[in-house]
N, C-alpha and C positions, 0 to 999 in steps of 0.2 A: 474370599476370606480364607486364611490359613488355618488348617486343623488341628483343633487344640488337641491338648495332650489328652485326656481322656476320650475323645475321636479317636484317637492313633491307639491308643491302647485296646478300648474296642474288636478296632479294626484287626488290629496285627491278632488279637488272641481270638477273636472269631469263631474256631474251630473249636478251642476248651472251653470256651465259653455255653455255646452250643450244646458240647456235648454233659455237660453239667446241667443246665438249665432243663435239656431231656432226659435226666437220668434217670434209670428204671427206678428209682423210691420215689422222683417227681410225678413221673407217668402213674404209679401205682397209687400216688393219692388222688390224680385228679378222675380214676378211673374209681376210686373209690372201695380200692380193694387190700390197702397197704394194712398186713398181715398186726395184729396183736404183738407178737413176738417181735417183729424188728420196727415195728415203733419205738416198744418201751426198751429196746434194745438201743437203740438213734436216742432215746431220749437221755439214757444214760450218761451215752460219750458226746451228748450236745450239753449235757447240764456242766458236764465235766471242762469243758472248753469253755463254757462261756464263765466260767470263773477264771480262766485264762486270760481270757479277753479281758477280764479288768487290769491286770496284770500288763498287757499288751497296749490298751487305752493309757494305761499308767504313767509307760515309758512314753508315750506319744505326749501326753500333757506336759510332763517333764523336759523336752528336747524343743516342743511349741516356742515358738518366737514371740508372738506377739497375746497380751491379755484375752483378743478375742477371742483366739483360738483354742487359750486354757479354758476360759468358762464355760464354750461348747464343749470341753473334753468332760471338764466335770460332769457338766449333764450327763454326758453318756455314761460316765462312769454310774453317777445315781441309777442312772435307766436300769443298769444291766444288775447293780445289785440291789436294787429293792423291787424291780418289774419282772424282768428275765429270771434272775435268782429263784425269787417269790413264786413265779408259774412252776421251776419246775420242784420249789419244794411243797408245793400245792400238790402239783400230777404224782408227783413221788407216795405221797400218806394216800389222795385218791386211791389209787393204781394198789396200792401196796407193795411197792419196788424198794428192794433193796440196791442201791447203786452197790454195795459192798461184795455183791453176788454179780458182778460186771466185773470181767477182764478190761481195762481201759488201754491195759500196757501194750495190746495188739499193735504187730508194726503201721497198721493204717493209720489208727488214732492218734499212736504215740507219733508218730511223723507230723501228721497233721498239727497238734499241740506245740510239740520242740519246735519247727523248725515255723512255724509260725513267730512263735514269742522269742526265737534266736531272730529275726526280723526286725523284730521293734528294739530289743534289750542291744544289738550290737551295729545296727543301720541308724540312719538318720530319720529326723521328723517324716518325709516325704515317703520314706520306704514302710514303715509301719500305715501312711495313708492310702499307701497304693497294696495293701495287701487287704487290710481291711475294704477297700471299695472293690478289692475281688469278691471279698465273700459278702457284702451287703448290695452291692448291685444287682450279685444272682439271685440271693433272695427274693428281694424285690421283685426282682422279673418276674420269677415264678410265684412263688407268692401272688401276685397281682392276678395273673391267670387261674391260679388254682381257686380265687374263690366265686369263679362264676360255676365251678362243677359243685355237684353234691357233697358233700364229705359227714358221713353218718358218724362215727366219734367225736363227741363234742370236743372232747382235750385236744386232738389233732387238728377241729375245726379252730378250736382259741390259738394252736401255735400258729393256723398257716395264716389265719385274721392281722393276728401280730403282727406279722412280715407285713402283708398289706396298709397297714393303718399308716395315717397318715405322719406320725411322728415317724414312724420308721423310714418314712419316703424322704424328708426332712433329713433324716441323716446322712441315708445313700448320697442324695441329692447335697449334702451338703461337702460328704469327702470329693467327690465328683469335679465341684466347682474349686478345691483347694488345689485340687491335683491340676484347673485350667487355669487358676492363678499364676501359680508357682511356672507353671509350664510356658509362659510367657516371656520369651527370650532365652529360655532352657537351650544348653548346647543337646547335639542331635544326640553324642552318647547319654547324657544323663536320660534324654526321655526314652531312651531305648533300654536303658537300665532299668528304669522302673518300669517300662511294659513289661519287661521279663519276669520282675517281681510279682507282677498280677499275674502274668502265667501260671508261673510255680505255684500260688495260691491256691488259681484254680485247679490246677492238676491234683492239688492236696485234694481240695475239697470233695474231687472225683472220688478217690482211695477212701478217705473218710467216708463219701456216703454210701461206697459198696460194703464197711464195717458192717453194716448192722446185717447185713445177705448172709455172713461167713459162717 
């Protein structure tokens, strides 16, 4: 059997993948020691971006081909601003975080942000899926592992829960299978374009989660 394109993407980014999925703020939650300060620091510039993401999802439903693909975009879009939104302006009043008192503009973040949603706003339908199944796969990954450890903050326990839950596997699992559709009969540069795409992602993703250390 020939390897589909999310096989090959995988495979080829292996390395960034890897080294994301171990990242010292992953390692630092499942050890159960990930500091007060660069949580609600992470939770900032994650609240910040995932308002992004609708933006991101936005331009993906807009460029979608087919009905089915817009109503799953919808959903997500729901998810992220009544689920996602909702948690972090929950943690927000909990916590007593002022996001207003966060630099967000830092070159990690700000990269992370622009050149994400310069992805979806200026590529096509497939480049915005192959960018987001970078950063929802690794979630997942991790996520998935991280809730057989302890994790004594309940708010850190409900984000890494989230990642786990099964709607969220749903999703991964569902840009995953777009990305081995499409990839069926794909010329060998396009699926090498869009592994690359998933690279860059992930590399973002690295830069982004050493923000909240700085």
């Amino acid at each position: 059997m020939s390897e589909t394109l999310s096989e090959q993407i995988l495979r080829e980014n292996a390395a960034v993948f890897d080294a994301m999925v171990n990242h010292r703020f992953v390692k630092d939650i499942k050890a159960n020691r990930l500091s007060k300060v660069v949580f609600e620091r992470y939770l900032v510039f994650e609240g910040a971006f995932v308002d992004t993401a609708i933006s991101i999802f936005a331009f993906a439903a807009a460029k979608a081909e087919t009905i089915a693909q817009k109503r799953w975009l919808i959903g997500v879009l729901h998810a992220l601003a009544n689920q996602q939104i909702a948690y972090f302006e929950k943690t927000f009043a909990e916590r007593r975080i002022d996001p207003e008192a966060y630099n967000t503009a830092i070159p990690e973040v700000a990269a992370f942000r622009d050149d994400m949603l310069a992805i979806s706003r200026d590529g096509g339908y497939l480049d915005t899926v192959a960018a987001m199944f970078a950063a929802e796969w690794m979630y997942w990954t991790w996520s998935k592992e991280a809730t057989r450890y302890e994790i004594s903050d309940p708010l850190l326990k409900e984000w890494v829960d989230l990642h786990a839950h099964e709607d969220f596997a749903a999703q991964a699992l569902w840009l995953k299978a777009e990305l081995d559709d499409a990839g069926e009969g794909m010329s060998l540069e396009e699926r090498s374009r869009l592994s690359g795409i998933f690279g860059r992602a992930q590399a973002l993703e690295i830069a982004f989660h050493d923000a909240p250390y700085l």
